[in-house]
N, C-alpha and C positions, 0 to 999 in steps of 0.2 A: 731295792736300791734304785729301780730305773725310775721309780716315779720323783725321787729327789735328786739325783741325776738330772733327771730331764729338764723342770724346772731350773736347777742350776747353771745350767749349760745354756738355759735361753738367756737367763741375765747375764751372763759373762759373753757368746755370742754379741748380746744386744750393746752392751758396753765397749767391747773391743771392737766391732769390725760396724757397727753402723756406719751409715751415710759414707762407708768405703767402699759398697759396689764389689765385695769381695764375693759374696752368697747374692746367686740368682737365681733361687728355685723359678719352677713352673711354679704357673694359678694351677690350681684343681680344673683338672678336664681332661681332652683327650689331644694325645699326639697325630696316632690318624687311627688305624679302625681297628690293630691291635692294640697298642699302648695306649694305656689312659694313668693318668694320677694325681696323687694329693697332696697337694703342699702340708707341709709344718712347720711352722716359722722358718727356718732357713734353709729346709730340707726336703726331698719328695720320696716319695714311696712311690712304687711305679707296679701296674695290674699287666698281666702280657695275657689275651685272648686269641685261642683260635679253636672253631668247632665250639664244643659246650664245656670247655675245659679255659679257667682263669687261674696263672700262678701268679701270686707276688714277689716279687723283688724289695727285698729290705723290710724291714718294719719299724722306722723312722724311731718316733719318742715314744714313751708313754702321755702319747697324746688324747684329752677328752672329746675333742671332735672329731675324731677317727671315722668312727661308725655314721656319724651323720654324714661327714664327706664324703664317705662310698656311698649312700644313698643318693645322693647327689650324681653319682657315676651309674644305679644300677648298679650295684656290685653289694651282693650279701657276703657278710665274714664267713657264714655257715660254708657258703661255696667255695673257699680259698683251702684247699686240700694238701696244697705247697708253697711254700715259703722258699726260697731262695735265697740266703745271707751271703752279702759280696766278705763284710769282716762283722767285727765283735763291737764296734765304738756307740755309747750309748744312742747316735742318732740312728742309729740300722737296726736296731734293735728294741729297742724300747717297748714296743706292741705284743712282745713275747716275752719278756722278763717276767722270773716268776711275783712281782708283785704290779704286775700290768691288769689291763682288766680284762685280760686272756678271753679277749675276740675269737683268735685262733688256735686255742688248749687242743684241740682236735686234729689239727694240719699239722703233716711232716716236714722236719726243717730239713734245709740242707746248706752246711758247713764246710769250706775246706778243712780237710784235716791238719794243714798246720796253723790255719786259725784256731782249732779246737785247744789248740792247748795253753789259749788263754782261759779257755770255759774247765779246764781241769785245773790250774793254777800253776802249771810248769813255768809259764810266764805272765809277769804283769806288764801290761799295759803304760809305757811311756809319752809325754808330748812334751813340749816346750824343752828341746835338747836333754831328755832327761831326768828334767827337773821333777818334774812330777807325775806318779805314780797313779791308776785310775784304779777303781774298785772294782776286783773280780766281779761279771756277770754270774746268773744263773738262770738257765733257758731249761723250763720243765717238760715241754715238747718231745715227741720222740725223733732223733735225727738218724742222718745218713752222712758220713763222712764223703768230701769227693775229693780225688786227689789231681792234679796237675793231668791235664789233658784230657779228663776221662769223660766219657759222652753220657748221656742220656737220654731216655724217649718219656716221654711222659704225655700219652693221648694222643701219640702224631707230633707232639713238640720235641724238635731236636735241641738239648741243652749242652755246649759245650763249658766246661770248668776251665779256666785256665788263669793260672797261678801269675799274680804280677806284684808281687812282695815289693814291701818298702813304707809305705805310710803306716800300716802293719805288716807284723811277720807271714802272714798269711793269708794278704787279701788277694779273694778273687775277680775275678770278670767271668758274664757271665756271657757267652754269645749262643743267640738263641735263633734256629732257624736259617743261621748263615746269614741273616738280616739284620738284627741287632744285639749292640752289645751295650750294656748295661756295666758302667765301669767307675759308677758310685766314688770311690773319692782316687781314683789314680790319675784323673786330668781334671784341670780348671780351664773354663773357656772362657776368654777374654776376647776383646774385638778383635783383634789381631789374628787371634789363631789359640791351639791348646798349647798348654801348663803341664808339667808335674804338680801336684796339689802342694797345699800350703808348704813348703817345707818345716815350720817349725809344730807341724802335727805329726810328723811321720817319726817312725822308729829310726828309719835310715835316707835319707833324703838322696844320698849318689845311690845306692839301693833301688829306690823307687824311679831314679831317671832312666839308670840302665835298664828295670823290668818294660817300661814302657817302651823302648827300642824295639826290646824282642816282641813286644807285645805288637808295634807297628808290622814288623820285619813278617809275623805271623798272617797276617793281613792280607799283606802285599805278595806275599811269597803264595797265595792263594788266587789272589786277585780279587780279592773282599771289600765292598766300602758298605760297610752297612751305618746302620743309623746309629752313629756313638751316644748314648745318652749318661749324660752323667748324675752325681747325688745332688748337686750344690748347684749347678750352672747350666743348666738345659742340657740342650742336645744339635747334634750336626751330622749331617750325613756327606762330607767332604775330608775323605781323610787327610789330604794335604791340610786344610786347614787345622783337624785336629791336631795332629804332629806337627804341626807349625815349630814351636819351640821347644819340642821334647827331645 
């Protein structure tokens, strides 16, 4: 499915939101000496490096320049051991669907568990208020469910999971090292300041404003400003200006 997904999703993309300045991936490159990534048409994939250890974040389309653009970074797919999935929507995915050109058949994913239960079929996948239905994924990868606040170590990488539903039923953020957080499609950054994401993509749009609070309130209540990078819209490392308008 993900390879005609993918394709479809750029023409409709390309059709609806051109020359709106709505999608502002990164070019391919690096952010500073951890973070590096690669565009796909309106989306980025992001590589997080520390030590001899690189995990990924998202795995964008079933995109055919994949593998050249990590070349492009240094980065072999062979090396990519983790995968990290913020939600299930074909552009986070796409790289790993099973009729992708399974780069990374080899690397463990990792899923919230109540994202998962779109990859089981308990729920489908809603956008445009409902209207219409997407097609169950299927991710042939061996995963790890993670649930709302639970930590991780992976080589010295400290990975937090934390649940900030709304766009989907069970998308996560990932904050990694206390440094950044990697929060794929729950804020749009605009000149001004940060968004709740598109609302007429999400399952629950008051859902997804109110997660982003707590998801602020989490932050602050720490004393955190790490570097927010999003799927669609760069990145910033001023949370005021993130929560601008959230």
């Amino acid at each position: 499915m993900s390879k005609s997904a993918s394709k479809f999703q750029k023409v409709l993309m390309s059709w609806v939101y051109r020359g709106k300045e709505i999608f502002k991936p990164l070019n391919t490159g690096a952010i500073d000496e951890h973070v590096r990534c690669v565009r796909e048409y309106v989306a980025n994939i992001f590589f997080y490096t520390k030590g001899n250890t690189t995990i990924m974040i998202d795995a964008g389309y079933s995109y055919d320049r994949l593998q050249e653009k990590m070349d492009w970074l240094g980065i072999d797919p062979k090396e990519i051991k983790h995968i990290l999935i913020t939600h299930l929507d074909t552009d986070h995915i796409g790289a790993i669907e099973a009729d992708s050109d399974q780069l990374f058949s080899h690397a463990q994913v990792y899923i919230g568990d109540v994202e998962n239960r779109y990859l089981t079929g308990e729920v489908r996948r809603r956008v445009m208020n409902g209207w219409f239905k997407l097609p169950k994924v299927v991710i042939p990868n061996k995963k790890t469910l993670l649930h709302d606040g639970e930590v991780l170590d992976i080589d010295g990488i400290k990975i937090e999971t934390i649940l900030v539903p709304g766009h989907t039923w069970g998308h996560v953020v990932y904050l990694i090292d206390d440094e950044y957080l990697f929060s794929a499609d729950t804020i749009w950054l605009g000149a001004d300041g940060g968004y709740s994401f598109i609302n007429k993509l999400a399952e629950d749009n008051k859902l997804a404003v109110e997660s982003l609070a707590r998801l602020e309130s989490i932050l602050r209540e720490r004393g955190l400003n790490p570097k927010i990078i999003t799927g669609h819209t760069g990145w910033a490392d001023d949370i005021n200006f993130v929560f601008a308008h959230t």
